[in-house]
C-alpha positions as CSV (number, residue, x, y, z in Angstrom):
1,X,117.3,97.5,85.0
2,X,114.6,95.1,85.5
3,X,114.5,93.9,81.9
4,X,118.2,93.2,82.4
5,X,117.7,91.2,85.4
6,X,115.0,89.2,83.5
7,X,117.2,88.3,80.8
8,X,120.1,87.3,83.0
9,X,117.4,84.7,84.8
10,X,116.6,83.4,81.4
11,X,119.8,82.9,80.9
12,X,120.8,81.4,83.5
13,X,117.4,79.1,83.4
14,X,118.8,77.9,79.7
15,X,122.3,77.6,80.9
16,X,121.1,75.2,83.5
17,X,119.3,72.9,81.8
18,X,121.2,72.8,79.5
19,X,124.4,71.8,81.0
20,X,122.6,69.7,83.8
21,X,121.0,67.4,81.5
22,X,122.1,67.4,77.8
23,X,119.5,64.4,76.6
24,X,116.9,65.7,78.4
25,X,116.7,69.6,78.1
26,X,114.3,69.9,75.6
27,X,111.9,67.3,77.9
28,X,112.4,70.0,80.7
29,X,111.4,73.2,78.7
30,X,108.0,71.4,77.7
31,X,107.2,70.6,81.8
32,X,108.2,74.1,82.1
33,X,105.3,76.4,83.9
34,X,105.7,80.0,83.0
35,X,103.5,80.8,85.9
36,X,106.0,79.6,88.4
37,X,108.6,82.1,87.1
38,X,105.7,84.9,86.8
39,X,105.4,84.3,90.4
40,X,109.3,84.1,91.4
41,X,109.1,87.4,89.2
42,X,106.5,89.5,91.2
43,X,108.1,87.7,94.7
44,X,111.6,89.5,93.7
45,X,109.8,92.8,93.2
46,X,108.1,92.8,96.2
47,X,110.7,94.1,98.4
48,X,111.1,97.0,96.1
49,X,107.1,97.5,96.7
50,X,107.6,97.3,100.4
51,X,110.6,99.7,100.7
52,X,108.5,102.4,98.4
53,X,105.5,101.9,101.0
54,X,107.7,102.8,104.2
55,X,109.3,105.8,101.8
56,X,106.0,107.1,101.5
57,X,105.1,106.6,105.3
58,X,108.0,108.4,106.1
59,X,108.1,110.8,103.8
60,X,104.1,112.2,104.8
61,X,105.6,111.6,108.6
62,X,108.6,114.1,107.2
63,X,106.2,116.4,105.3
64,X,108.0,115.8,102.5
65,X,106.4,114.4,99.3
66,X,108.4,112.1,96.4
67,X,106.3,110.7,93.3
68,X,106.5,107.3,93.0
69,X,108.8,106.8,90.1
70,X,111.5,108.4,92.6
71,X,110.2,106.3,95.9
72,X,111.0,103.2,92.9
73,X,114.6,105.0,92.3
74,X,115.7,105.2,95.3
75,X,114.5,102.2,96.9
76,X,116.2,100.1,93.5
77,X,119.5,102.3,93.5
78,X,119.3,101.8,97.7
79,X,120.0,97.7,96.6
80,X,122.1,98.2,93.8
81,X,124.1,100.2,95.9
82,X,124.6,97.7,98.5
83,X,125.1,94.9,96.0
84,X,127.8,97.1,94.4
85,X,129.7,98.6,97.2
86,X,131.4,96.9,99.9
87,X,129.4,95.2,102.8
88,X,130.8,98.2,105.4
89,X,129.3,100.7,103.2
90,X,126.4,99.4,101.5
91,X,124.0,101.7,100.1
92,X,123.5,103.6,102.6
93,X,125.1,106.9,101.3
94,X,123.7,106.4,97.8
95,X,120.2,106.6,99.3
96,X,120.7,109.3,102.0
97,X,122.0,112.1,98.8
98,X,119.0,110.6,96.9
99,X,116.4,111.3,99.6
100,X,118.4,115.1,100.2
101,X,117.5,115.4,96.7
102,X,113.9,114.9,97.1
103,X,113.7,117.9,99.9
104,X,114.9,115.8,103.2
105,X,117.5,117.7,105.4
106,X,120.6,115.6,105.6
107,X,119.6,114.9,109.4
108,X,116.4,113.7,108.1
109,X,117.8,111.6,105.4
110,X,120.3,110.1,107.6
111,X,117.4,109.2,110.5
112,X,115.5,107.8,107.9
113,X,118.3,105.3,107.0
114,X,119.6,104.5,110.2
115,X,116.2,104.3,111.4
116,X,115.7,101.3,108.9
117,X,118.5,99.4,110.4
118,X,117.7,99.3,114.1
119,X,114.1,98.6,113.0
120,X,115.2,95.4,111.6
121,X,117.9,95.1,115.0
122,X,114.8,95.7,117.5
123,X,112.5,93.3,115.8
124,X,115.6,90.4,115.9
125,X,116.2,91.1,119.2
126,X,115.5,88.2,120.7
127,X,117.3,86.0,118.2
128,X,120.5,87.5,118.5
């Protein structure tokens, strides 16, 4: 998935300069920094990162234990979900009948969603 998203970037990078300045493009790919879209890189994985940690938290709170290529899985397929299913839904089922798969009861799974949610509503609770 990631690759794919990488490539898609590039393209769209390439599309870009291309259209936006057709005497200039090739000027633009030599000021180019590679480190700056190294960095945009690792920036757009780091939510990933973070929704694995509180996984993990939760999951040694829960007593239950999920390697980290699954914590990775779900916390990905969690997004894709959300970016795939309507705004109502999100990916909120897709990542409660992954975590029942890694040994949560349903009850447990479900807390653990929900749980991420008014999290984020309690912490903005003064803005809204």
């Amino acid at each position: 998935m990631l690759p794919l998203i990488c490539i898609g970037v590039l393209g769209n990078l390439a599309y870009s300069w291309y259209t936006a300045d057709r005497g200039h493009w090739q000027q633009s790919w030599l000021q180019f920094s590679p480190a700056w879209l190294m960095l945009a890189a690792v920036l757009s994985v780091l939510p990933w990162f973070w929704h694995c940690v509180r996984l993990a938290i939760w999951g040694r709170f829960f007593g239950v234990k999920i390697s980290r290529r699954n914590l990775l899985r779900i916390a990905v397929a969690t997004d894709v979900g959300a970016a795939a299913a309507p705004q109502a839904v999100g990916g909120a089922p897709l990542k409660i009948s992954m975590l029942v798969q890694q040994g949560y009861s349903t009850g447990k799974a479900t807390t653990l969603t929900l749980l991420s949610g008014v999290v984020v509503l309690w912490l903005l609770r003064e803005r809204i």
